[in-house]
N, C-alpha and C positions, 0 to 999 in steps of 0.2 A: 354605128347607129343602125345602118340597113342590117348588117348580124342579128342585134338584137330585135329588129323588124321582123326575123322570120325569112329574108327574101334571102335566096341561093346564091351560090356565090359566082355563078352564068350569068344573075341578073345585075350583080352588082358588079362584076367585070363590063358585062353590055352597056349600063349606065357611064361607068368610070369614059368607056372609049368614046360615046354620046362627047360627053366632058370636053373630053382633053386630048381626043383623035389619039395621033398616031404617040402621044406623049404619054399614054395610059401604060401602067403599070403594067405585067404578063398576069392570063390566067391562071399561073401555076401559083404566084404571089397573090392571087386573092385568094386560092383556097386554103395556102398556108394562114392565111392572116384569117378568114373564116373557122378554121380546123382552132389556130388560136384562140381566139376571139370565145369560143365554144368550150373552149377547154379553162374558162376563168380567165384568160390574159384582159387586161382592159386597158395598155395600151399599145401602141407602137414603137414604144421607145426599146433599144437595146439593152441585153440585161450588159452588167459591166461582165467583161473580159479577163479572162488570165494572161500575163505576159508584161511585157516591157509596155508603158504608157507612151498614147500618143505624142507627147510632148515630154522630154528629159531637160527641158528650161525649167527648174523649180530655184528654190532660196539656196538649196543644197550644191546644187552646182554652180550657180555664178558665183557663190561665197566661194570655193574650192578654183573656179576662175582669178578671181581676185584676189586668193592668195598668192598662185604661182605668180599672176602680174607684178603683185604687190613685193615677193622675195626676189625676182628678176626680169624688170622692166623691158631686158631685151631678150625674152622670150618669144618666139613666134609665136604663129595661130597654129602649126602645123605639131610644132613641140605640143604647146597645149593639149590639141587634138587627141595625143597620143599618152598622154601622161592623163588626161581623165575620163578615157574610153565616150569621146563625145565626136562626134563627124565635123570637118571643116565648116562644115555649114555653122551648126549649133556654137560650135566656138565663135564663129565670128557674131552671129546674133547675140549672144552676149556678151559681148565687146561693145558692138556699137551699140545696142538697140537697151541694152538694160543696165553696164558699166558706163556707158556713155564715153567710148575712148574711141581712139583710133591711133595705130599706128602714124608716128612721123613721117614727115613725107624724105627727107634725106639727111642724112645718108642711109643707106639699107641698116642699118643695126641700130639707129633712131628707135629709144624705149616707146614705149605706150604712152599716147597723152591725153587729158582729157578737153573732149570738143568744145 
């Protein structure tokens, strides 16, 4: 809004730190977002990215989870990991958090159960 005001982007960095003190943005980042702003952008959102997505929990892979569960019960988290190029983490969030399972508590080779 102050862009469109006309006002510099000195002034609008001086306001911003007025603001919000030492939590103000840098002035390099107001004149990137001024130089923006100038050049047609109207907003501050990120344009989307090339690459792998923030999150690789979609329908595709806990379905592809839930097969291998499903063909062998006493598969690990670490097996899994490994057969659907997913990080130990990822595999266990979809286990518990979206299959609704958990490993048995004994003996160690106890299949997958649901909670």
């Amino acid at each position: 809004m102050r862009c469109k005001l006309g006002e510099s982007s000195k002034l609008i960095h001086e306001t911003l730190q007025t603001v919000c003190g030492d939590c103000a943005c840098s002035y390099q980042n107001v004149c990137r977002w001024v130089r923006e702003f100038n050049e047609g952008k109207d907003s501050l959102s990120d344009c989307p990215r090339p690459g792998r997505p923030k999150s690789c929990v979609n329908e595709q892979t806990i379905a592809s989870i839930k097969k291998d569960i499903d063909e062998d019960p006493h598969i690990s988290e670490r097996e899994l990991n490994g057969t659907n190029g997913l990080s130990y983490g990822t595999v266990h969030t979809i286990i518990t958090e979206h299959l609704h399972m958990k490993k048995g508590m004994c003996p160690m080779d106890t299949p997958f159960v649901n909670c």
